[in-house]
C-alpha positions in Angstrom: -38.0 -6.0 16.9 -38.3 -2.2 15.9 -41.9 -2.0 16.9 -40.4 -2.1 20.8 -38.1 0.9 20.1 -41.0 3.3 20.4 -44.5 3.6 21.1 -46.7 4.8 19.3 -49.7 7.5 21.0 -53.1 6.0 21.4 -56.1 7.8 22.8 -59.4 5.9 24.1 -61.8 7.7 23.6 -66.0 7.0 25.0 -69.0 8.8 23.2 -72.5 8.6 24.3 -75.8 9.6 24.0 -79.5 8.6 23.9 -78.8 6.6 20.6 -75.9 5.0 21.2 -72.5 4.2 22.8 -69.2 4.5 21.3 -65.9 2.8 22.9 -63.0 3.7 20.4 -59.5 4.1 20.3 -57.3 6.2 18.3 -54.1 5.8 17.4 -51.1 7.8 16.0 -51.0 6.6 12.1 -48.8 3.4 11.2 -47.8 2.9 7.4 -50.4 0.3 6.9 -53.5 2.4 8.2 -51.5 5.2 6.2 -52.1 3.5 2.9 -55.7 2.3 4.0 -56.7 5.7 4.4 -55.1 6.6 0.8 -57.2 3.2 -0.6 -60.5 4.7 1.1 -60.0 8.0 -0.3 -59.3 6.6 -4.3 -62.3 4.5 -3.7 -64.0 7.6 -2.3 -62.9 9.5 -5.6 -64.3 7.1 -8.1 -68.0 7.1 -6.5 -68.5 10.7 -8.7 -70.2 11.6 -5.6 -72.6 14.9 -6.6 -73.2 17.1 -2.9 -70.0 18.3 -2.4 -70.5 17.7 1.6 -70.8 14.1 0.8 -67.7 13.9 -1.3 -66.1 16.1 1.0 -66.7 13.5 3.8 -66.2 10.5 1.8 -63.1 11.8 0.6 -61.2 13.2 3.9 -63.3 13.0 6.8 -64.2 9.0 7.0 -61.4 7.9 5.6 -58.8 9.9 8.2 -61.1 8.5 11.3 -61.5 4.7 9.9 -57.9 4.7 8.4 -57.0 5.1 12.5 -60.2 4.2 15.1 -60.9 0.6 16.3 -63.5 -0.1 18.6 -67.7 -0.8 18.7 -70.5 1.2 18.5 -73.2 0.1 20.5 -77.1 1.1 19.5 -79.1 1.5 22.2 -82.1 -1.0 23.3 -80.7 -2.9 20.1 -78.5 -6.0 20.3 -76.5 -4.1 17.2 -73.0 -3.4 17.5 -71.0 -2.0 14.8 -67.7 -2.5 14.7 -65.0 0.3 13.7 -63.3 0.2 11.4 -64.6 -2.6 9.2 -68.5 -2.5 10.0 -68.9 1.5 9.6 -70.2 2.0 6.5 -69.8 5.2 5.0 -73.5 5.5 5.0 -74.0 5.0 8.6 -71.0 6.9 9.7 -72.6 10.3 8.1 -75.9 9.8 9.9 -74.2 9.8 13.4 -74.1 12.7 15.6 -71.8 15.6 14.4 -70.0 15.5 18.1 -69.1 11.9 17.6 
């Protein structure tokens, strides 16, 4: 299988604060999570989003992370976990800290 003939990089990678916990791991970009992040920045381009921060994020930011991060963000003295890529709306992901 071709897959064995190279490896591809992956970084875990932990973030936390008083608000929550973040166990992620990023990977170097494969061809499907390649064309996920070009569907989530089309879908991003349709919204007509107004604040040109917003757009900006929707369009490049979020995508590139969520194209490429799996993991669970944990909130704290919640049972809620979120889990990345699929549960991270784009909604939530702009209210989290700017250092995540």
């Amino acid at each position: 299988m071709l897959s064995s003939w190279f490896s591809m990089n992956t970084r875990k990678v932990t973030f936390e604060n008083d608000r929550i916990k973040a166990d992620l791991e990023v990977t170097e970009e494969t061809v499907l999570q390649g064309m996920r992040r070009t569907r989530l920045k089309a879908e991003a381009s349709m919204k007509g989003e107004t604040d040109p921060d917003r757009a900006f994020l929707a369009m490049v930011t979020y995508p590139d992370l969520m194209a490429v991060t799996t993991g669970v963000i944990k909130v704290k003295g919640k049972k809620e976990s979120i889990q990345v890529p699929e549960g991270l709306e784009f909604d939530y992901f702009i209210t989290l800290p700017g250092q995540f």
